[in-house]
C-alpha angles and dihedrals in degrees: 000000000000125000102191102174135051102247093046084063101051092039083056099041086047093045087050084049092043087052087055105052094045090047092052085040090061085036090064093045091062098031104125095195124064098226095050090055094052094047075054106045079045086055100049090049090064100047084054091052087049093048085047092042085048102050091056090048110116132183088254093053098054095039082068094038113120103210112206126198121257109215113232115215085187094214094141085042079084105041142092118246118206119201114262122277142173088246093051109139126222092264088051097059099038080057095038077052102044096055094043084061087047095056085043095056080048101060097041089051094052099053084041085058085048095036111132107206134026099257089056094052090050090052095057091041087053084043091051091052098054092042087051090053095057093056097046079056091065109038087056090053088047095047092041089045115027104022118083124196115204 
């Protein structure tokens, strides 16, 4: 896949954002538990703040962006995702999420590698981040909530 202009690069980032809210969105809808609803409606609220914070991004706005790094503690990296269910359980959808996140972060990666101006790069890195903290998001809630130290 190459993205080679600007707002090619936004309209795809917004539309990946649109198909997860709307897939957190139908996720709510089925969650059993109440808690469970409530991490996906969250979820769904901050892919909507990022499609909001993305459709005002500008090329301006990103050249004087300072991107920092989201650290990556890679809890989910090691662990197994099963397609999303009605009956999926809290630890299920913090994993489904997470590597969501992570595929996100991928892909990003890959067109910032291909990326042919600077602008572009810069975009993806800013991209890379977000996605990471959402992750990061997720892998704190499933270490506070599912792991257990002895």
């Amino acid at each position: 896949m190459s993205l080679s202009s600007f707002s090619e690069a936004i309209a795809f980032a917004v539309k990946r954002e649109e198909d997860a809210i709307k897939g957190y969105g139908d996720l709510s809808k089925t969650a059993k538990t109440p808690g469970l609803k409530e991490l996906l409606l969250d979820l769904k609220r901050e892919e909507m703040t990022h499609k909001h914070l993305l459709e005002g991004v500008t090329k301006e706005k990103i050249a004087a962006l300072e991107v920092e790094d989201v650290i990556d503690l890679k809890i989910s990296d090691y662990l197994t995702s099963e397609p999303p269910s009605t009956d999926m359980n809290f630890q299920d959808l913090l994993i489904f999420a997470a590597k969501k996140e992570q595929q996100a972060v991928e892909l990003y990666s890959g067109l910032a590698e291909k990326a042919k101006s600077a602008e572009l790069k810069k975009l993806f890195e800013f991209l890379i981040e977000q996605e990471k903290s959402h992750k990061l998001k997720l892998e704190t809630e499933y270490e506070k909530h599912v792991l257990e130290w002895d």
